[in-house]
C-alpha positions, -999 to 999 in steps of 0.1 A, spaced: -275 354 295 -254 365 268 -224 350 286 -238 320 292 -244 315 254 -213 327 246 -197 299 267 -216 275 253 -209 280 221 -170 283 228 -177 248 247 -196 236 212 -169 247 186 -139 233 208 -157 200 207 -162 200 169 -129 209 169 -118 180 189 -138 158 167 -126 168 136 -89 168 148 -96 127 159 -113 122 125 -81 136 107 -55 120 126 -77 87 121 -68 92 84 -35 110 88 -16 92 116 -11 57 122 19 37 139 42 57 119 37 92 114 50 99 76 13 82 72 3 116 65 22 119 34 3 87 23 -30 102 38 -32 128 15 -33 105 -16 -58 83 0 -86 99 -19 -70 96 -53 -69 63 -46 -104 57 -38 -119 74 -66 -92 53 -89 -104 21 -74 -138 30 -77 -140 30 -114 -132 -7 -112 -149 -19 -83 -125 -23 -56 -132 9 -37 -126 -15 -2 -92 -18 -11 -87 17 -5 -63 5 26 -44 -19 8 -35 1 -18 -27 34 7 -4 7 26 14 -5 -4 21 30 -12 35 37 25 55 4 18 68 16 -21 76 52 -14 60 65 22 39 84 -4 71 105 -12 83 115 -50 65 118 -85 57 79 -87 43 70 -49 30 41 -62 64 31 -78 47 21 -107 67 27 -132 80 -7 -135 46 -24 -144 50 -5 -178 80 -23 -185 102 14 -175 128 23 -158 119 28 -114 104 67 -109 102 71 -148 66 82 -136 64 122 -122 31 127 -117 16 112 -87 -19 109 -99 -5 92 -125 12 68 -106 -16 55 -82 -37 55 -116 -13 28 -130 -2 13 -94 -40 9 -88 -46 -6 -127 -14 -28 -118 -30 -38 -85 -64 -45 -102 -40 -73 -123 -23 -90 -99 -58 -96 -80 -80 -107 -108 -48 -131 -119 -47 -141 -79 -81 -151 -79 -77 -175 -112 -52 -189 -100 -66 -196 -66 -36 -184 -44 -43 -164 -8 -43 -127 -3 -7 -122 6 7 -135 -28 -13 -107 -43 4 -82 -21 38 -99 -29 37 -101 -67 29 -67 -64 66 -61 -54 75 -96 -71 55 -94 -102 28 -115 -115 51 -147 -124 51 -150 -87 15 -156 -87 25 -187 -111 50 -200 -88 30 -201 -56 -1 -216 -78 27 -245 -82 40 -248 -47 10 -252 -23 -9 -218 -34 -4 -201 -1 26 -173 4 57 -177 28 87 -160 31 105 -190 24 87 -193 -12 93 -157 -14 129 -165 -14 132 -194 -38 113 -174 -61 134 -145 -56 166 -167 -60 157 -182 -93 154 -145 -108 186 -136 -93 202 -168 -109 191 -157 -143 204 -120 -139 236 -120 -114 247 -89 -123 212 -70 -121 200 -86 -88 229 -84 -65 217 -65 -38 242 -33 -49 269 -58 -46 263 -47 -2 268 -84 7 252 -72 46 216 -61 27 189 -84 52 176 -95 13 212 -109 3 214 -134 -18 178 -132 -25 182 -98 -40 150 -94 -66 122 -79 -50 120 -81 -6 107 -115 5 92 -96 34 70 -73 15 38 -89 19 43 -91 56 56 -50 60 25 -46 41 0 -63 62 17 -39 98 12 -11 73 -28 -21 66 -31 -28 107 -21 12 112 -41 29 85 -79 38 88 -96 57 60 -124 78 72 -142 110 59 -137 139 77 -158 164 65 -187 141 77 -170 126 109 -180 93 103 -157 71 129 -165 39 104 -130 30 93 -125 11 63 -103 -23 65 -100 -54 53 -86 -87 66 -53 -96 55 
């Protein structure tokens, strides 16, 4: 009898075990494994969009961060630049997702008044909020191809700062401000990551259409 009970609770704990293990690598492991150094910020960045409502963001934001940094360095969020500093000026992660989330929280409420779709959001996240403006004027939906006329226009008015590095073989040259295909790396990133809670193994990821 003793046996048999000791069996079954080997059987029990190896299938909590099991579970748990899926719940984690739900959170930890998408398409591309560096998710886990992404994973590991994802709750910073839920409690940060929390305090202003936009706690279902929580995979947006987790794959803008795998896009910006693969959640790697003091600024993960590379946020730096939305204070007007110079790139990784930020050390302190938590510090960076709180200002990469406040920047976020920006470019959406300024999306929404200006009526443009989800995907400029993401890209004027890399492009910055004058993008916003531009698509508002041409059609308010985001291409690659606006992407790039935008992008052109700021490398026209600062040659010598948006050159791609002067590496005339860069896939961005000559539209060397910002990555036209950000918005669209973004939305692979957001089709890999699930955010669950493991302590409570509830298998109810949370997404959001792109």
């Amino acid at each position: 009898m003793l046996l048999f009970l000791f069996f079954i609770g080997l059987f029990l704990f190896d299938r909590f075990f099991d579970l748990y293990n899926e719940s984690l690598k739900k959170i930890n492991v998408g398409a591309n494994s560096s998710i886990g150094e992404v994973a590991k910020y994802t709750p910073v960045i839920k409690k940060e969009l929390e305090k202003v409502d936009l706690e279902e963001y929580t995979v947006t934001v987790a794959a803008l961060m795998m896009q910006e940094s693969k959640g790697k360095g003091g600024d993960p969020m590379q946020a730096s630049e939305s204070l007007g500093l110079a790139p990784n000026t930020i050390q302190d992660p938590q510090k960076s997702i709180q200002q990469g989330v406040k920047y976020f929280q920006q470019v959406m409420s300024y999306g929404e008044k200006m009526q443009v779709d989800f995907p400029t959001v993401i890209q004027s996240y890399n492009m910055g909020i004058g993008y916003i403006d531009y698509v508002a004027k041409n059609g308010k939906k985001h291409s690659e191809e606006l992407a790039k006329k935008f992008s052109k226009i700021q490398v026209d008015k600062n040659p010598q700062t948006y050159n791609c590095g002067g590496n005339k073989n860069n896939f961005r040259y000559p539209y060397c401000y910002g990555d036209f295909t950000y918005s669209t790396k973004v939305a692979k990133h957001m089709e890999t990551i699930s955010v669950n809670n493991p302590a409570n193994l509830i298998d109810e990821p949370t997404k959001i259409s792109f």
